[in-house]
N, C-alpha and C positions, 0 to 999 in steps of 0.2 A: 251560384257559380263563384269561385275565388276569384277576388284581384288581386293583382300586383300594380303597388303607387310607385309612380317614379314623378321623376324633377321636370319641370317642364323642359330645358334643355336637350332633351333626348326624345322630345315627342317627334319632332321631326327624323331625325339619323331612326326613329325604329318605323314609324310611318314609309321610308325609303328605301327600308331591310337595309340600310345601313349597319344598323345595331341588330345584331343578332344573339343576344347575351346579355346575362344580369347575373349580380355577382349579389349575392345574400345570405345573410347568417344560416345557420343549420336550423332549423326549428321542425316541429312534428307540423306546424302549418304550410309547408310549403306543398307547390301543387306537385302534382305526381306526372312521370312522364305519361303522353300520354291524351292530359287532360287540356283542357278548353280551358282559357280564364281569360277573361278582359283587362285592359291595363287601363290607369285611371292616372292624373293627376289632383293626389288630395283627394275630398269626397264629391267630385264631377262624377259627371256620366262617363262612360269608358272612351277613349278614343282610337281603341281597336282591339281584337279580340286575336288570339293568337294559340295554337298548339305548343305543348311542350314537347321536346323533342331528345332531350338530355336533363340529368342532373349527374355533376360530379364533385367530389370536394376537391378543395384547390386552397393550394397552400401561398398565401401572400406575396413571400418574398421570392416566388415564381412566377407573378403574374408582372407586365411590363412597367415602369417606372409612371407614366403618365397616367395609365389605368390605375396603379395602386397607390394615388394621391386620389383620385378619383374615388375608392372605395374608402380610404381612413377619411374624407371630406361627410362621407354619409356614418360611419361609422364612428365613434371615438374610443370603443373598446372592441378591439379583435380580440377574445380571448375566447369567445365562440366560436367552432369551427365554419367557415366558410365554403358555401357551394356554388357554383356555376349552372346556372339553369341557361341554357339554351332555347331557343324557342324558332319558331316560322310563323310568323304572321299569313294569319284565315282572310283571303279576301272576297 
């Protein structure tokens, strides 16, 4: 089963479906809608398991100002196209 790492900051907002959404470079690794993947912080055990629901690309200077500090903070080269993976957390 694929994971997706995220920051500890955000284990709470997606634990709460606060966060319903991850913003991630384009790669052939990404999960497929659809599928099942666990989200992990680092190499932990997962802290929940979640459907994918969407993937779309998404252009930067379209996404909201506080969000897209948020994404160049994890990234420091956007020159790879960026997608929006949507997901619903499996309870």
């Amino acid at each position: 089963m694929k994971s997706l790492w995220f920051k500890q900051c955000y284990v709470e907002p997606i634990i709460k479906k606060e966060k319903t959404d991850t913003i991630r470079k384009a790669s052939s690794r990404l999960p497929k809608i659809g599928e099942i993947v666990n989200f992990t912080v680092g190499p932990r055990p997962p802290f929940v398991s979640a459907k994918i629901v969407s993937l779309c690309g998404i252009d930067i200077s379209k996404i909201p100002a506080y969000r897209r500090s948020q994404v160049l903070g994890c990234y420091s080269d956007i020159s790879t196209p960026l997608v929006k993976i949507t997901f619903r957390i499996i309870d």
